[in-house]
C-alpha positions in Angstrom: -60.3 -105.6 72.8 -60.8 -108.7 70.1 -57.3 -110.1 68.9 -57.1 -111.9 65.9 -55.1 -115.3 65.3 -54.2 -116.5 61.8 -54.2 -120.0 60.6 -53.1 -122.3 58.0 -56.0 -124.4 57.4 -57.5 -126.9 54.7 -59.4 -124.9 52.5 -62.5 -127.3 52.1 -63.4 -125.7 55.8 -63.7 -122.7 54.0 -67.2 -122.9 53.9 -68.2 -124.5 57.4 -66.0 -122.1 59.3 -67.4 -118.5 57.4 -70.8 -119.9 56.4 -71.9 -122.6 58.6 -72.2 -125.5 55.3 -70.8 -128.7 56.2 -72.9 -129.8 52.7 -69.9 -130.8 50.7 -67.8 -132.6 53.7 -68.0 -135.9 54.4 -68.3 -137.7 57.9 -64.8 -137.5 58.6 -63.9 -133.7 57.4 -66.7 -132.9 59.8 -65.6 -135.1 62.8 -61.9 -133.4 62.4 -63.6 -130.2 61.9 -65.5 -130.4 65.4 -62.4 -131.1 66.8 -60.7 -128.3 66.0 -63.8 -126.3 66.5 -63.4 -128.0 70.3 -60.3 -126.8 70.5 -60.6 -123.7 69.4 -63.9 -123.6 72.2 -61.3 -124.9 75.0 -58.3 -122.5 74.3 -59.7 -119.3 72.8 -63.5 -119.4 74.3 -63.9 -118.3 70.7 -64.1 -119.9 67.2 -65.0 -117.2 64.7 -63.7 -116.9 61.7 -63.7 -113.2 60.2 -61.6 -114.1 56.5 -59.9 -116.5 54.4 -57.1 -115.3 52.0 -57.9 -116.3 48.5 -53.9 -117.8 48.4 -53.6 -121.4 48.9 -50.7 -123.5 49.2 -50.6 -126.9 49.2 -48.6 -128.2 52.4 -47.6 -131.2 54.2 -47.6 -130.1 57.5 -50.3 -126.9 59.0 -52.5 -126.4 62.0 -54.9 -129.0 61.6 -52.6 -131.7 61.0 -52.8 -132.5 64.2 -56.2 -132.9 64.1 -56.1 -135.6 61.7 -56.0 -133.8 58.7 -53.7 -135.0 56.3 -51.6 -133.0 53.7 -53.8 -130.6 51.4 -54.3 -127.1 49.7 -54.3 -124.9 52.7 -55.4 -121.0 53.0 -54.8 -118.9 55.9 -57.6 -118.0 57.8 -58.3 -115.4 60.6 -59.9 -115.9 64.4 -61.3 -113.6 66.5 -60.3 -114.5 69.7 
């Protein structure tokens, strides 16, 4: 049985995580990107992202910030793990 884990994320990964475009990143979006992708890899085995809530919130502190992310517009977004 697939379980799902939800996020707070920025919303410029939006695109890389549901449609594979890393076209409007630039080179360090996409390194902290991998390394949440890496994480995701190493804890869940999984990294798929199934939805993104249209809602976004702009927040000091979410799940990527210790990733290197800095504060942003966040949405929440949903793993299949």
């Amino acid at each position: 049985m697939n379980n799902l884990i939800k996020l707070e994320l920025p919303d410029f990964w939006a695109s890389p995580l549901i449609n594979g475009d890393e076209s409007a990143l630039d080179d360090i979006d996409v390194e902290t990107l991998d390394k949440f992708t890496d994480y995701m890899l190493d804890k869940f085995g999984s990294c798929h992202c199934v939805d993104v809530a249209p809602e976004l919130d702009f927040k000091r502190w979410h799940d990527a910030s210790e990733f290197g992310v800095l504060a942003c517009d966040v949405a929440t977004f949903t793993f299949v793990i």
